[in-house]
C-alpha positions in Angstrom: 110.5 77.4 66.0 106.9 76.1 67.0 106.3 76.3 70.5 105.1 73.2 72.0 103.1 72.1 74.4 105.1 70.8 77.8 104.7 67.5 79.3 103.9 66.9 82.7 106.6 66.0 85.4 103.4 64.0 87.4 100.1 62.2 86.4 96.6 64.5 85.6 95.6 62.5 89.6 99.0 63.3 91.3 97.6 66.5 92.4 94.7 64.8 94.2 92.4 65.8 96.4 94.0 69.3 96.5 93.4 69.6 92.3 90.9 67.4 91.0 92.1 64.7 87.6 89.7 66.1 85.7 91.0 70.0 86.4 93.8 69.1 85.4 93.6 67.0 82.1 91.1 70.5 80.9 93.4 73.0 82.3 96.3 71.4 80.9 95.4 69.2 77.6 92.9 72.0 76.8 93.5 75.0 78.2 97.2 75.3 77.9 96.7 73.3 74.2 94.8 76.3 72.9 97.3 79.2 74.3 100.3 77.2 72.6 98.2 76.7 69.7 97.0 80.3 68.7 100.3 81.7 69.9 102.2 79.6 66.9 99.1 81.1 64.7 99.6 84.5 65.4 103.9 84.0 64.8 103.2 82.9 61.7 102.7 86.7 60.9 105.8 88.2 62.1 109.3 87.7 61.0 111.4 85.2 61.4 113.6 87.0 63.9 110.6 86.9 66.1 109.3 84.0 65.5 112.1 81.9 66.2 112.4 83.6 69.6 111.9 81.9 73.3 108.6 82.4 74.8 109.9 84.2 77.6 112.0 86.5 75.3 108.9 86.9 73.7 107.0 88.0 76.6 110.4 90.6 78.1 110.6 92.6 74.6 106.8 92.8 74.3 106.7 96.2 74.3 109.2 96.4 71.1 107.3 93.9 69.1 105.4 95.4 66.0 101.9 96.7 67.2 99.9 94.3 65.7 101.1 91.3 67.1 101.7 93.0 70.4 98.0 91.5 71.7 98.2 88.3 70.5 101.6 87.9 72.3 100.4 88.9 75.4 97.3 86.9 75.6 98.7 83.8 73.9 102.4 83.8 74.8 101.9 85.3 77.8 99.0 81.9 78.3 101.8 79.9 77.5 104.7 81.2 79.6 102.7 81.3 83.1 100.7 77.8 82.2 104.5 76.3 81.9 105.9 77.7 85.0 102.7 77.4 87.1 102.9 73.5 86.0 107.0 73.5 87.3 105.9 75.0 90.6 103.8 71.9 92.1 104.4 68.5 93.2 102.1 66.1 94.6 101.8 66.0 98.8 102.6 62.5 98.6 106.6 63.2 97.1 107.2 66.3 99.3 105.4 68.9 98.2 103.8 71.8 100.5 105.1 72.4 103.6 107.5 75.6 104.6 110.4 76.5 102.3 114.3 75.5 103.7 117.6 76.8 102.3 118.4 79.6 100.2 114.2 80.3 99.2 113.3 80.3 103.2 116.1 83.0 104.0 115.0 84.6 100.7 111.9 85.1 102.1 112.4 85.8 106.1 115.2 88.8 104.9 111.8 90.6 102.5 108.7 89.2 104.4 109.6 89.2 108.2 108.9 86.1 108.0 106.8 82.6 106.1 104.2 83.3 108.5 103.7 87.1 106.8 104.7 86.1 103.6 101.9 83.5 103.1 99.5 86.1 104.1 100.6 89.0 101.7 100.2 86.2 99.0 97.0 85.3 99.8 95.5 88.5 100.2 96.7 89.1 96.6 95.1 85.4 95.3 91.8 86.1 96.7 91.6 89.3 96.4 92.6 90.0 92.3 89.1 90.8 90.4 88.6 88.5 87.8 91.2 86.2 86.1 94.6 86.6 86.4 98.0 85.3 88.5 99.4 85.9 91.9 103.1 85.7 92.0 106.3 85.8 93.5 108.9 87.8 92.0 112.3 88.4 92.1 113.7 92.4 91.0 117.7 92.6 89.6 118.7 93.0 93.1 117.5 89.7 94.5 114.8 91.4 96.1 111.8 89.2 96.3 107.8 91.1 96.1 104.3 89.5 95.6 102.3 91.1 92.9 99.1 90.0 90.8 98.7 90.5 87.4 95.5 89.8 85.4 94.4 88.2 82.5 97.5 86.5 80.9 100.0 89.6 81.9 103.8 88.3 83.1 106.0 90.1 85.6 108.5 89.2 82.6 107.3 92.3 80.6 108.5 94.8 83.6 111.7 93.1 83.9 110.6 91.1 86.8 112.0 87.2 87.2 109.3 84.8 88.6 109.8 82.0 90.7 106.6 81.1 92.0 102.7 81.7 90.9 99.1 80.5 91.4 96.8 80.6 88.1 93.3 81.5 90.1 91.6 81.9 86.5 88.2 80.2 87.3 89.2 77.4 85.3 92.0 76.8 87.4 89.4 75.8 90.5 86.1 75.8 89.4 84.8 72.1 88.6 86.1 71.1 92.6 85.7 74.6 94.3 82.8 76.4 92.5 83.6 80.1 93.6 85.4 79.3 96.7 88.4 80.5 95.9 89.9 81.1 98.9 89.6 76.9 99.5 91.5 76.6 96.0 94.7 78.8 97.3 94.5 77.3 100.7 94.6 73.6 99.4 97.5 75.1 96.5 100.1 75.5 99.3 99.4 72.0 99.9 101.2 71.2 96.9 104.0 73.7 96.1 107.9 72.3 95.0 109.8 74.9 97.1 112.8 72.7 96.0 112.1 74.0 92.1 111.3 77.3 93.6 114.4 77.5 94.8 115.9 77.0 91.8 114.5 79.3 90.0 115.9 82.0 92.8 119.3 80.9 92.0 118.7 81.0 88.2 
């Protein structure tokens, strides 16, 4: 099974003014192009058993792959996995997107965080804050529980067993042609544009 690189559910300027066309037709066409790219290179390699895996089965039984391809998987799968969900988890201003969560996500979220209010601000603390290039997220443990946690470089919360339903690529290229190194502007304007409706759905999954 080649892995493939996902379309878009909205235009490279649907994201506008809070992510800039040309951020997104890199980040995506480019960016995510290569990550799917060397991760079929590197599965050439392996078995077939492993190869013909999903990318986020890939990712959970990371630490039982054969040590060699163990890096590559990380890296390039794990580029792969977070560049596909971090595309799922936006929608443009313009159809809905942004805003404060409702249903099942907003309870979800008062019942572990106090609270959106307290929620958005343990997030952002861990946005801003992570040194060097990485992910924030929100996770979900195997009893509902929902945490916040970063991880860096192309790690996945998948890998410790941890389900995520929402998360912010703050990787320089993510931000840098529009907000230079104001990254706090970039994950300000990112709420702006968040599908809590496909967040959501991923909680229920």
């Amino acid at each position: 099974m080649r892995h493939e690189l996902p379309k878009l559910p909205y235009a490279y300027n649907a994201l506008e003014p809070y992510i800039d066309t040309q951020t997104m037709e890199l980040h995506h066409s480019k960016h995510h192009a290569g990550y799917v790219d060397k991760l079929n290179a590197a599965l050439e390699k392996v078995p077939s058993e492993v190869r013909e895996k999903p990318v986020d089965e890939l990712i959970r039984s990371l630490n039982d792959v054969p040590d060699e391809i163990r890096a590559p998987l990380r890296n390039f799968g794990g580029g792969h996995y977070n560049h596909s969900l971090f595309w799922t988890v936006l929608k443009p201003s313009a159809q809905g997107g942004g805003g404060e969560p409702e249903g099942e996500i907003a309870k979800a979220i008062d019942r572990d965080f106090g609270a959106f209010a307290s929620f958005k601000e343990e997030f952002d603390k861990i946005a801003t804050s992570l040194f060097g290039s990485g992910y924030a997220w929100l996770v979900v443990d195997d009893s509902g529980k929902l945490s916040v946690l970063p991880t860096q470089n192309q790690d996945c919360p998948l890998t410790n067993g941890l389900r995520p339903i929402l998360v912010i690529d703050v990787w320089e290229h993510a931000y840098y042609l529009k907000y230079q190194n104001r990254r706090p502007e970039y994950v300000a304007a990112w709420w702006n544009i968040i599908d809590w409706e496909e967040v959501e759905n991923k909680l229920k999954v």
